[in-house]
N, C-alpha and C positions, 0 to 999 in steps of 0.2 A: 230454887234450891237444888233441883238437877242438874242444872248447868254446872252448879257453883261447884259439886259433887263430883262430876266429870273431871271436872278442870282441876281438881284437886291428886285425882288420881290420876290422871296424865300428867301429871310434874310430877310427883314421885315415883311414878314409873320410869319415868325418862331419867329420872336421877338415879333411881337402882341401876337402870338396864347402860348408861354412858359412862360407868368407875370405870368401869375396865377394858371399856371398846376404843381400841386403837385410834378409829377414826374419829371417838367424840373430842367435842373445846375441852373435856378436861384432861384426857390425855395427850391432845395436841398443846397445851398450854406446857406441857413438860417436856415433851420432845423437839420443840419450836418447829415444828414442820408436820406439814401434813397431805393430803389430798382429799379432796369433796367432787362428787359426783354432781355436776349440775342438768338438768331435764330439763327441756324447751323445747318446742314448737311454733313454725312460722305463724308470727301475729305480728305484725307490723300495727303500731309503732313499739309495742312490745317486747318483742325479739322478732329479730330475722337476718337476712342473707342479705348485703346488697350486691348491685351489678357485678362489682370482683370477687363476689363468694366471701365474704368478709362477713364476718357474726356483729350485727348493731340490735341498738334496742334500748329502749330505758333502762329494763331490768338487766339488762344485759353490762348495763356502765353501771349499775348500783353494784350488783357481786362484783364488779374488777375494783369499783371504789373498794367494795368492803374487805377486798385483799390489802390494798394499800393499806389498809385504817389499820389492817390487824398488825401488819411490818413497823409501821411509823408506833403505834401506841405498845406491842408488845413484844416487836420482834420476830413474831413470827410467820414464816415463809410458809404460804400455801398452792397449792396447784390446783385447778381446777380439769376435772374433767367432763367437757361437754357433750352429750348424748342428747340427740335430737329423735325426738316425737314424731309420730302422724297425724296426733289428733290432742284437743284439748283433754281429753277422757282418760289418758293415758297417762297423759303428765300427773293428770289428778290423781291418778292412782298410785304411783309414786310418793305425791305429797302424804297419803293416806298409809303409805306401808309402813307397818310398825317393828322390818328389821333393817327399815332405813336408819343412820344414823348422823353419818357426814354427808347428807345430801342436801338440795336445794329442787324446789321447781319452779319453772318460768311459767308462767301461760295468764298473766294478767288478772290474778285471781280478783275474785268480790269478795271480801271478806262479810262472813258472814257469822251470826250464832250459831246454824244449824252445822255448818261446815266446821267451826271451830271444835264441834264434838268429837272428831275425829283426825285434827292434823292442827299443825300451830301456822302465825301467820308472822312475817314483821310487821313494823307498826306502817301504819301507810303511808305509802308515796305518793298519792293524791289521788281529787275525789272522784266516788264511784257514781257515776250519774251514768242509766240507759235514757234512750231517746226514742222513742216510737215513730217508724216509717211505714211510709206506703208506697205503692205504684201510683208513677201519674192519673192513670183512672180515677182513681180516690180522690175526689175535690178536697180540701181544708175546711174541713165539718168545722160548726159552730157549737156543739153539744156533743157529750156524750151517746146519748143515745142515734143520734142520727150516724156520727160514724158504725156502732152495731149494727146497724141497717148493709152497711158495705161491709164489713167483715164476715158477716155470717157466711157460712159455704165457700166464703175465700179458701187461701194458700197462705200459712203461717211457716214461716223460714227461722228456723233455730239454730245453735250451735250444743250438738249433743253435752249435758252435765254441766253447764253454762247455765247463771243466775238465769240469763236472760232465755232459755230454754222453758226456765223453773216460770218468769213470769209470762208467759206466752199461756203455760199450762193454768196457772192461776187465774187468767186474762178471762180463760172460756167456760172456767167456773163461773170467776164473778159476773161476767155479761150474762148466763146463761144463754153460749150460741156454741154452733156448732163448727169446726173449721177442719181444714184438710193440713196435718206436717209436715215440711220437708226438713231435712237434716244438710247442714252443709260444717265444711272443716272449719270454717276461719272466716276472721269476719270480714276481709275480702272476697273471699267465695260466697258470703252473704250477699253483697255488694252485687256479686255478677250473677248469682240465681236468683234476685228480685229483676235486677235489668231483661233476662229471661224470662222473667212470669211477663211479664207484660201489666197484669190484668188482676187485681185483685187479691194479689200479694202483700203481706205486711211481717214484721216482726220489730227487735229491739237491736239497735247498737251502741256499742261504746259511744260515749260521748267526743273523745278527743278523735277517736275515728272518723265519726260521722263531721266534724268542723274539719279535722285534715284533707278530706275527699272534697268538703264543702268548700274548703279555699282554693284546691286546684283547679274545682270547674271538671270535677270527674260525675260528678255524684246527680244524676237523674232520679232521681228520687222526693216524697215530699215528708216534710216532718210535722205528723199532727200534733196536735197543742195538748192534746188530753194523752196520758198513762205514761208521762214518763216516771222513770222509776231513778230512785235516790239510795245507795248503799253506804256500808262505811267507810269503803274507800277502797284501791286496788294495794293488795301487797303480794311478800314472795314468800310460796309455799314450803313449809319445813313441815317434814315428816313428824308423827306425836310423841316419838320417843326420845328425840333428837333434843341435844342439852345445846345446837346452834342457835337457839335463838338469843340465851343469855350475849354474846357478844355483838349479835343482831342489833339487840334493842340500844348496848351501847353506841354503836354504829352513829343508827340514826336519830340519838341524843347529842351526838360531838358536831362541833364549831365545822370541820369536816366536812359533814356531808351535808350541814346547812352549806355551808359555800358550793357543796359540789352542786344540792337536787335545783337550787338554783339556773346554774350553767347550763346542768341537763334539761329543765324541762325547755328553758330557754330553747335548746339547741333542737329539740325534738317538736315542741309543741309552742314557744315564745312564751313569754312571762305574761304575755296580755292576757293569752288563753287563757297558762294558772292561774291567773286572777279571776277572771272570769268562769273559769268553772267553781273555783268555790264559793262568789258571790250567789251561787245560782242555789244554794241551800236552801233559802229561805221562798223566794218562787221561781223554780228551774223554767218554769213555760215562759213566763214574761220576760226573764233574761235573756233565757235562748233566744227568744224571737226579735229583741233588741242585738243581740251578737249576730243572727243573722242578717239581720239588716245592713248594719257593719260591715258584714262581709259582703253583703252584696253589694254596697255602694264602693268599697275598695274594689272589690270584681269588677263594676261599672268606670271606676277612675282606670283602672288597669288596662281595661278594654280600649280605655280613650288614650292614654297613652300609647297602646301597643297598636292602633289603629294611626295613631298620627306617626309614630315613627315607622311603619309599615309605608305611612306616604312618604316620608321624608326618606326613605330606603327606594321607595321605586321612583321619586325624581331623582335618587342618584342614579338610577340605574338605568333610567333614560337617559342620562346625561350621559354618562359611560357608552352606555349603548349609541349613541351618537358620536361621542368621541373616536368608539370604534369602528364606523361605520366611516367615519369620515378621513380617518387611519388608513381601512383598508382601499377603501375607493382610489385616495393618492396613490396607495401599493399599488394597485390594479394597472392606473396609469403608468406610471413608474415602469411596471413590469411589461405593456405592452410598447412601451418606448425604446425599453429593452429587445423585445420581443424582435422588434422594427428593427433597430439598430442590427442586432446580429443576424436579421435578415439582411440587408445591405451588406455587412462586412463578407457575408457567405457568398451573395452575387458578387463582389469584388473579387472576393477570394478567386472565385470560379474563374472569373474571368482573368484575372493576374495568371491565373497557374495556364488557363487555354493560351494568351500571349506568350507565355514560357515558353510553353509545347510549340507555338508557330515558330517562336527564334530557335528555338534549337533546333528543329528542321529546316529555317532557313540557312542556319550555321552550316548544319551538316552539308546542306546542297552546296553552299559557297566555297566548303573543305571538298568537297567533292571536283566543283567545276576547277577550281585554283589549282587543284592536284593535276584533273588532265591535262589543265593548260599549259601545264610546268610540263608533266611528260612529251606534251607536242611540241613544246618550243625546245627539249633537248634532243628531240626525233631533228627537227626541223636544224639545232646548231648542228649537231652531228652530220648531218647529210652535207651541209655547208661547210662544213671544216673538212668531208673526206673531196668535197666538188673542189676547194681552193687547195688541196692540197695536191690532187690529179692535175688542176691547173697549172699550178705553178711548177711539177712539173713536167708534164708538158712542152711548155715555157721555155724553161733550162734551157734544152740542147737547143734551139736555135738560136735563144740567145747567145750561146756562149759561141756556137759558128759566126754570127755577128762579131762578137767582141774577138774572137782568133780570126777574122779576115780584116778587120779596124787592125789589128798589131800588125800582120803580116803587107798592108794597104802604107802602113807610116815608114817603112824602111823602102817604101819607092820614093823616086826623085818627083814631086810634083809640085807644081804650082803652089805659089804661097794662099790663093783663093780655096786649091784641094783642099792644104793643108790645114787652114783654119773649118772647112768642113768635117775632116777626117777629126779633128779634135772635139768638136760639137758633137759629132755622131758618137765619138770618144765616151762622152761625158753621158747620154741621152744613154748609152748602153748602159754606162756603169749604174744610173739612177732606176733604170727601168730593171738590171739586176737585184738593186737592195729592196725595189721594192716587191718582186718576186722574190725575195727571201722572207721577209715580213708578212707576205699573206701565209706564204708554205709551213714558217713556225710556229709549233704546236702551244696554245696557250696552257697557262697554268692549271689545271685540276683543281 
């Protein structure tokens, strides 16, 4: 009856306090445009950043759905403005502020009774199931009570104002033990401050977290059979005075976002999962324990494939590797045949260019010796042409007393025997004249 009472007076609050708030669905309904403040904090799969700083997440494609739905069914053009969180604490405080109005919060809520006393939820986007971990120390107890046995004086890892905080604290009630808290952001951090304990560490995670970790082969951790916890499922936080939910709930009534939450969880978590987590209502431990199996025999098949093509990769790689080996070897050769070769052509070289160098100083000696020779042989004509020409004459004057006593010898009266003498002497002069003119004249230049 208190609940029902509650819940009574937060609709009509919300309804007095949104006539007139600019930011509420009913006066965005009138101006076709508006802006909402959305709050979020990294929780993967949830919301987050990935490698390019890019905003993903389930809830994160359900508010971009819920703008399309609102354009497509009414027309109206919304913005969002996204403000990111430290901590899940924060957001929730947000979802809880009663002068929110046009806002939203991200952070993977549990919806709950207690929590609905004080902020509104959508309807959910699917189920809320934790899962109870340990550190490898902790064997896979057969009972309840034997795990208490390990938990007492342990390490209990929470996430501050998180259901699963809430049943941690419940846990140490109901066992009656007593345990040590840590507090971590997120339930990745969860993840890496159990890896950290080592030793006697335990608390609760999401369920599609702890299967996401569980299928990459990240997750050292083990999942006992006993305390998992079952809620009503995860949705998105709307402030209590906020009249957002009226178009909320149409939302994820419409043809719409059936077709979208499909794709999405497809895209985030596979439909096998969704299927699988809600089958798990009825007994979450024996299903889980059947989807683990599951998974570890697909982790097993995977291994076997990624093991055989890892072989079929490195006989290529031998092969390669010999290929290249056998590439460079021919280079090698190759290159010292080379190597050889213009070693030869350089001793060739060497020695053409020294052959050079000997002809052309034997040239030069030979222009040299030709040169004197010629000088001595025009020493040698010259002397000889000034000798035959003192010779010849020389020569002359007695010749020519010869030839003037021959003329003045033929006007005496003598014997015809003289006379043919006196004509031979005649002739012998005139011959031995011409050719005493002939040595005495000067040759051509």
């Amino acid at each position: 009856m208190k609940y029902i009472l509650v819940l009574f007076l937060l609709g009509f609050c919300s309804w007095g306090y949104s006539q007139n708030n600019p930011a509420s669905w009913n006066a965005v309904q009138k101006t076709k445009k508006g802006e909402i403040t959305v709050y979020w904090y990294d929780n993967n799969p949830f919301n987050y950043l990935d490698e390019n700083g890019k905003l993903k997440g389930l809830e994160v494609e359900i508010i971009n759905g819920f703008q399309t739905f609102l354009f497509n069914q009414y027309g109206i053009a919304i913005s969002f403005n996204w403000v990111q969180l430290n901590s899940f604490v924060e957001v929730l405080n947000e979802a809880k502020n009663q002068n929110q109005v046009g806002a939203f919060s991200l952070g993977g809520f549990s919806i709950t009774d207690e929590r609905k006393m004080f902020m509104k939820f959508s309807p959910s986007y699917m189920e809320d199931i934790a899962v109870f971990l340990s550190t490898p120390d902790i064997p896979i107890v057969s009972s309840p009570d034997e795990l208490k046995t390990y938990l007492s004086n342990g390490t209990a890892i929470g996430i501050p104002g998180t259901t699963q905080e809430k049943d941690l604290l419940n846990l140490r009630t109901e066992l009656g033990i007593n345990f040590k808290m840590k507090q971590v952001s997120n339930s990745f951090d969860f993840i890496t401050a159990m890896h950290r304990e080592h030793r006697r560490a335990f608390g609760y995670l999401s369920l599609p977290v702890y299967l996401m970790k569980l299928n990459d082969g990240s997750l050292d951790l083990k999942r006992q059979n006993y305390f998992t916890r079952k809620k009503q499922g995860h949705g998105i936080g709307i402030p209590p005075l906020s009249d957002w939910d009226i178009p909320m709930n149409e939302f994820f009534k419409s043809d719409y976002y059936l077709r979208m939450k499909n794709a999405l969880l497809g895209h985030y978590l596979n439909m096998d999962l969704y299927d699988f987590i809600n089958s798990s209502a009825s007994d979450p431990n024996l299903t889980i324990l059947t989807q683990e199996r599951e998974i570890q025999k697909v982790g097993i098949n995977l291994q076997s494939l990624v093991i055989q093509k890892e072989r079929k990769r490195n006989i290529i790689l031998v092969i390669v590797v010999l290929v290249i080996t056998m590439i460079l070897f021919v280079i090698v050769i190759l290159i010292r045949r080379l190597i050889r070769d213009l070693r030869n052509l350089r001793v060739q070289k060497e020695e053409i260019e020294m052959q050079s160098e000997q002809l052309k100083i034997i040239n030069n000696n030979l222009e040299k010796i030709i040169s004197a020779r010629s000088q001595d042989l025009q020493k040698k004509r010259f002397a000889l042409e000034q000798y035959s020409s003192i010779t010849g004459n020389l020569l002359k004057e007695p010749l020519r007393e010869v030839i003037s006593l021959v003329a003045q010898t033929e006007s005496f009266n003598l014997l015809s025997d003289d006379q043919i003498l006196i004509t031979l002497l005649k002739k012998s002069a005139s011959n031995l004249q011409l050719v005493i003119e002939s040595v005495t004249k000067q040759p051509p230049k």
